[in-house]
C-alpha positions in Angstrom: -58.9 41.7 -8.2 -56.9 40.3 -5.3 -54.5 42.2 -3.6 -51.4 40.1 -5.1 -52.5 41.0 -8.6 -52.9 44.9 -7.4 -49.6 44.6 -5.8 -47.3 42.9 -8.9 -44.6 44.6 -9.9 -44.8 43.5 -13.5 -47.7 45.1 -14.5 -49.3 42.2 -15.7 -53.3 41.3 -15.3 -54.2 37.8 -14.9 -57.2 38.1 -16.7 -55.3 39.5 -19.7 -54.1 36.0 -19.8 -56.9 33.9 -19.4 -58.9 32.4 -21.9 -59.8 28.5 -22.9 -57.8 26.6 -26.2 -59.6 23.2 -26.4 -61.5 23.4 -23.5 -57.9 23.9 -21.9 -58.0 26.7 -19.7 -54.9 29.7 -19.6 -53.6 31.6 -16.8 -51.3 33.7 -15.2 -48.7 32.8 -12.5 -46.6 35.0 -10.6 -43.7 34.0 -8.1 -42.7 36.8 -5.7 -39.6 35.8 -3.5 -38.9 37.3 -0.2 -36.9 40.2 -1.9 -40.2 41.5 -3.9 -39.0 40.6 -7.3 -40.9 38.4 -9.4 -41.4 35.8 -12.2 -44.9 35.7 -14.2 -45.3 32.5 -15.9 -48.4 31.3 -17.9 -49.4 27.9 -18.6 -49.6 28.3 -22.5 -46.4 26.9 -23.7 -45.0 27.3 -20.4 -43.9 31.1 -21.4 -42.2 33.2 -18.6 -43.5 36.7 -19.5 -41.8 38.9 -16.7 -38.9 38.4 -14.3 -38.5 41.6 -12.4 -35.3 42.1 -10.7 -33.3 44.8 -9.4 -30.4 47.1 -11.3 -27.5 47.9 -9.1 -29.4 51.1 -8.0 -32.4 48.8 -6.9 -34.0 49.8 -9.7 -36.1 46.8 -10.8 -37.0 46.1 -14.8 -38.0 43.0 -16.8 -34.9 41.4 -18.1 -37.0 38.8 -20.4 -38.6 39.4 -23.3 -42.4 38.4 -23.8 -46.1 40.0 -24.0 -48.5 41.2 -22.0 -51.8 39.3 -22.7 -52.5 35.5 -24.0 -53.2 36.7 -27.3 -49.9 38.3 -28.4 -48.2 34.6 -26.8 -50.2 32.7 -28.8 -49.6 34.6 -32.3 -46.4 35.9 -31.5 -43.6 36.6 -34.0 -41.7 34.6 -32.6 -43.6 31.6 -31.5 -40.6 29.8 -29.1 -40.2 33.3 -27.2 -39.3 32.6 -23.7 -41.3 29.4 -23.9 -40.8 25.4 -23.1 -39.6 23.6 -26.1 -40.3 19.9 -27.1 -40.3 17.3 -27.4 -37.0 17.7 -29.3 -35.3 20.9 -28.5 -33.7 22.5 -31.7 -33.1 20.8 -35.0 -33.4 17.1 -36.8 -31.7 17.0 -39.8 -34.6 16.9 -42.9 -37.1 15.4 -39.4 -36.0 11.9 -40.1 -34.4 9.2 -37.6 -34.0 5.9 -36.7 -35.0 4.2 -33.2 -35.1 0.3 -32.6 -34.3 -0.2 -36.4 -37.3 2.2 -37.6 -37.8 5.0 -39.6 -39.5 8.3 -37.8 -40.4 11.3 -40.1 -41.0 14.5 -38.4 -42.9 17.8 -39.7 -40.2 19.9 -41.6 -40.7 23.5 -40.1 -37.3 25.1 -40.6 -36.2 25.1 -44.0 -34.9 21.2 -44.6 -35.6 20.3 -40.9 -37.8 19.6 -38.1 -37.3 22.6 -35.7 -38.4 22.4 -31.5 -40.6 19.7 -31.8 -42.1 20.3 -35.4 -45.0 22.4 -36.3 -47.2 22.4 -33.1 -44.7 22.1 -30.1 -44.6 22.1 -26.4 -45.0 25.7 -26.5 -48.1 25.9 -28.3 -49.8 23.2 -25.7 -51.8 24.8 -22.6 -50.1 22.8 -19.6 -51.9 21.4 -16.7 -50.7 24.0 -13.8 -50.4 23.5 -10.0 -48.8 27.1 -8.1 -47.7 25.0 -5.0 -46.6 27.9 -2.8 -45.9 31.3 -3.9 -42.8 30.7 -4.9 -43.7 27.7 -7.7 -45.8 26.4 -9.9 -45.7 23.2 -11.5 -46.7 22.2 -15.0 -48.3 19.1 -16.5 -48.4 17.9 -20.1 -49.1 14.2 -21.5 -48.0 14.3 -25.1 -50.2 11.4 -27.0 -48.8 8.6 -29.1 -47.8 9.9 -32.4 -47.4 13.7 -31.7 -45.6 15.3 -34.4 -44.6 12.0 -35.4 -42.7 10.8 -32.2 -43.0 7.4 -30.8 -44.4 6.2 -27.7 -47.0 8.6 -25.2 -44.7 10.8 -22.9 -45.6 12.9 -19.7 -43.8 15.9 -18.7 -43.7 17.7 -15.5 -41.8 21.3 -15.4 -41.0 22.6 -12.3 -40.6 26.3 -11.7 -39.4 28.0 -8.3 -37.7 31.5 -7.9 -35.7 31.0 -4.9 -34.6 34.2 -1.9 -31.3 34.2 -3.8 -32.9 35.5 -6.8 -32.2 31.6 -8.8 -35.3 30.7 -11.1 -34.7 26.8 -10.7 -36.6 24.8 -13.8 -36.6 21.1 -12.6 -37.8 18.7 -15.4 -39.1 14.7 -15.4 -40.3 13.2 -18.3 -42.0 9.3 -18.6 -42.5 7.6 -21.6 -44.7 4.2 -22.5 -42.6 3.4 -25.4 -38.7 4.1 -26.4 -39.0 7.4 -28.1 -36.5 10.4 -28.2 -36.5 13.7 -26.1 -34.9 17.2 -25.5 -36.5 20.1 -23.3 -35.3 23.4 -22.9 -36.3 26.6 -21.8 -36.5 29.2 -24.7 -35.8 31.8 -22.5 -34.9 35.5 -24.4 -32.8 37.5 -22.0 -32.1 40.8 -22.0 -29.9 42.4 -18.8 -30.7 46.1 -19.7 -34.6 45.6 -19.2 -37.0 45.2 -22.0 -37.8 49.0 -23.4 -39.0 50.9 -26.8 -36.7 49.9 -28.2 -35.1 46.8 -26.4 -31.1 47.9 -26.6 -28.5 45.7 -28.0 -26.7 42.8 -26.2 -23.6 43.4 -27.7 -22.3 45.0 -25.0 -22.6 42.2 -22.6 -19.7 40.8 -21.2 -20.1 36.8 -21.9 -18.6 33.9 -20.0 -18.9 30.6 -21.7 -17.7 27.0 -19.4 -17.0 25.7 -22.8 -13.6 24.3 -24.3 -15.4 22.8 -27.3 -18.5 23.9 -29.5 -21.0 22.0 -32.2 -20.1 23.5 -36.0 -23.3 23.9 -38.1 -24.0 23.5 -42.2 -26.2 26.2 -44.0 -29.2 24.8 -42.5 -27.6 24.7 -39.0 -27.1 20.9 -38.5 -24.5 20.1 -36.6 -21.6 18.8 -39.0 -20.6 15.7 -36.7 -17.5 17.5 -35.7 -16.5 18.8 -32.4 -14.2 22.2 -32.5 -12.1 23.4 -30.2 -13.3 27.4 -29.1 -9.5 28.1 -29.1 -8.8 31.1 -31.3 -12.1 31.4 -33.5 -14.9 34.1 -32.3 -16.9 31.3 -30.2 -14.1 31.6 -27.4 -16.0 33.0 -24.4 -13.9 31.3 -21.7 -12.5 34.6 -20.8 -15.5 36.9 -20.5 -16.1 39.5 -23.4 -18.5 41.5 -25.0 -21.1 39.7 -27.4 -21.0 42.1 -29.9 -17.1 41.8 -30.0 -16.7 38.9 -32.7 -20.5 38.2 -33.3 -20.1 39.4 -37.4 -16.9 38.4 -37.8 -15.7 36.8 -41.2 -15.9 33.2 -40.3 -18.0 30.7 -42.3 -19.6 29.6 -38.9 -20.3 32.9 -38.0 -22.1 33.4 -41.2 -24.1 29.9 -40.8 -25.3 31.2 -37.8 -26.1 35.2 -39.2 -24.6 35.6 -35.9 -24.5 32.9 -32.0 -26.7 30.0 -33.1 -24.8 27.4 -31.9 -24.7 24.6 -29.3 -21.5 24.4 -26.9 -20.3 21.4 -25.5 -20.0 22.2 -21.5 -17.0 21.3 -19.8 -18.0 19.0 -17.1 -16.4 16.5 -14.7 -18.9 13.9 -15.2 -22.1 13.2 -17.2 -25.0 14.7 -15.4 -23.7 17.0 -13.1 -25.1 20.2 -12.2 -22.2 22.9 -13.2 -21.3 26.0 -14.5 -22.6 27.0 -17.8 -22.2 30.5 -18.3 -22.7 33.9 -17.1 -23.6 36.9 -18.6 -23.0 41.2 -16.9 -24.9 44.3 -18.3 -22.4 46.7 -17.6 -24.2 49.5 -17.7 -27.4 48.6 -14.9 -24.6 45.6 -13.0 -27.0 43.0 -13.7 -26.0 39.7 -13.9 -26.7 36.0 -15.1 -24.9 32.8 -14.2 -26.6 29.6 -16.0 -26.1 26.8 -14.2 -27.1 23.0 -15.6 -26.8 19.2 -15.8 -27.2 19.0 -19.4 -23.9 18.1 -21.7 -24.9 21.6 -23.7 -26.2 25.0 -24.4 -27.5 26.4 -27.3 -26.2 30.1 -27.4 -28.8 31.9 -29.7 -28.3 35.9 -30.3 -31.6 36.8 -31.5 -30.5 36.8 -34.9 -34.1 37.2 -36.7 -36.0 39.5 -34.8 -37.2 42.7 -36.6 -38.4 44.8 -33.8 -41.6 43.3 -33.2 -43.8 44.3 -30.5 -44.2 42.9 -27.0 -44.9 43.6 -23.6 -46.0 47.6 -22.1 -45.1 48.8 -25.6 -41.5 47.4 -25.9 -40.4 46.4 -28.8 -37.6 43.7 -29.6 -35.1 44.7 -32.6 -32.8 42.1 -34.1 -30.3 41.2 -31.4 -31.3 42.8 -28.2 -31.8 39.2 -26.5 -29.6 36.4 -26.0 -30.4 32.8 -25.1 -28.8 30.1 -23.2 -30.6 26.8 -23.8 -29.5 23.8 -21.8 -30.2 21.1 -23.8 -28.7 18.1 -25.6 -26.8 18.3 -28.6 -29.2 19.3 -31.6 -29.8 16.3 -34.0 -28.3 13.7 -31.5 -30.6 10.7 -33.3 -28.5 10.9 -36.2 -24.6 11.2 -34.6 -24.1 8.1 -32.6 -21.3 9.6 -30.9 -23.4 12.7 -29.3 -24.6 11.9 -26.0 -28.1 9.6 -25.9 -31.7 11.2 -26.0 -33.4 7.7 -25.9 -36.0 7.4 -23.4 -36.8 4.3 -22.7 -40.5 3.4 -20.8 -38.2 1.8 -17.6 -36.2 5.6 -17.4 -36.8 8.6 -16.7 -35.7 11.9 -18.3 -34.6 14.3 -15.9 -33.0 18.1 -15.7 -32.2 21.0 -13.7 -31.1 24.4 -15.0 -30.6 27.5 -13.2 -31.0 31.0 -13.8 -29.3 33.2 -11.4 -29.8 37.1 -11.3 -27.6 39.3 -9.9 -25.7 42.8 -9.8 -22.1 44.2 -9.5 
């Protein structure tokens, strides 16, 4: 074993996280910045299992939720946790659209619709992986022609690099040999107070949401077409407060959502920029997260569903003891003209930057 593997603060073995899927082989990556705190990343679905950073006592715990070993990744409970998603983040409304005056069906996987890129997504796919320094590791993945019913053959690159300033920086490109549709996002499932047996509640984190507008959702959590103004409903989180404060309130969206499962519009100057997105304090360990991103959304997701599985060192992750920021386009943007484009075309390129920054006060 070499001495960085001795030496990680996570805990985590590289072998427990090698093995070979298709003659694809898995591993585990680990970026230490000059402070000694880390993010482990593996190259199945592009999961980060560990970022280990410091409470305001210097105290450092793993403030994202995954598993120790490739096994528990690949048959996880929850099969999008902490993971790359594609090619189509979140949902298409009953997997259907329309692109150069043709009709695309998609695998149905979530209720009526297609869900993160249908049945066998970006995070079930071992990625080519490259660690360039010790800092980052890029990943590789060429989806074919026809993947889960999508148009054209598209290559993705995903960048990660965990910067001095404690900022894990995920840098995406995407190509394309024929006009096709695409939305990538990090899955990532956050929780401030360190994972633990059992994980505790974010409904005591204080919220801050850049976000004057937000998507509304049906019963099967399409967007409705409109776009609602935050102002005096329980998704107003432009002055910081807890989660937990509004998150069952008695409000049909609310109830849509069994809880945050909705995309906000981001207030930005202009289309593309990389901005403010939102930032989340544990109050009881300090810690903090500002998202920062030059996609026109964010999908805020309050780990709604989870039942207390188990995951890593013998945590365990109830219902709502992570939250999710997902920079991403707006869910089922094929089908509302209006929403801002997700056409690749093969002369374009698809690009991204999002930013998790950790912190205390």
């Amino acid at each position: 074993m070499s001495t960085i593997e001795t030496e990680n603060c996570c805990g985590l073995k590289r072998e427990d996280f090698q093995t070979t899927i298709n003659g694809k082989k898995t591993d585990l990556y680990i970026l230490r910045n000059k402070c000694g705190n880390e993010v482990a990343i593996t190259n199945y679905g592009g999961a980060i299992v560990a970022i280990m950073v410091p409470d305001r006592n210097g105290v450092r715990a793993n403030v994202i939720q995954g598993h120790d070993n490739i096994q528990d990744v690949i048959n996880s409970p929850e099969p999008y946790l902490s993971t790359l998603v594609g090619r189509y983040g979140n949902r298409i409304c009953k997997g259907k659209f329309q692109l150069h005056g043709k009709e695309y069906t998609l695998a149905i996987n979530n209720g009526p619709n297609s869900l993160h890129g249908g049945k066998e997504g970006f995070n079930a796919k071992v990625w080519e992986a490259n660690q360039v320094n010790p800092q980052a590791v890029v990943l590789k993945y060429t989806s074919p022609y026809g993947e889960e019913g999508y148009s054209g053959e598209m290559t993705v690159w995903v960048a990660y690099t965990f910067t001095d300033d404690n900022e894990l920086i995920i840098k995406y490109q995407a190509k394309t040999n024929k006009k096709t549709i695409v939305n990538l996002t990090s899955h990532g499932f956050f929780s401030l107070a360190g994972i633990a047996n059992p994980t505790p509640t974010i409904d005591n984190l204080i919220c801050e949401i850049n976000a004057d507008y937000y998507l509304p959702i049906d019963n099967t959590s399409i967007p409705t077409g409109e776009i609602r103004f935050v102002k005096g409903t329980p998704f107003d989180f432009r002055t910081p407060k807890p989660v937990g404060q509004d998150i069952d309130a008695d409000d049909e969206q609310i109830k849509n959502g069994a809880g945050y499962d909705h995309c906000y519009v981001l207030n930005k100057k202009e289309e593309g920029e990389l901005s403010f997105a939102a930032k989340i304090t544990e109050p009881n360990s300090g810690r903090t997260m500002e998202v920062y991103t030059t996609e026109p959304g964010v999908q805020v997701y309050t780990d709604n569903w989870a039942d207390g599985y188990k995951g890593q060192h013998g945590a365990t992750f109830p219902r709502r003891s992570a939250i999710c920021f997902e920079a991403q386009h707006f869910p089922d943007s094929p089908n509302h003209p209006y929403f801002p484009s997700v056409v690749l075309t093969p002369e374009g390129t698809y690009t991204q930057k999002t930013i998790y920054k950790f912190g205390v006060e």
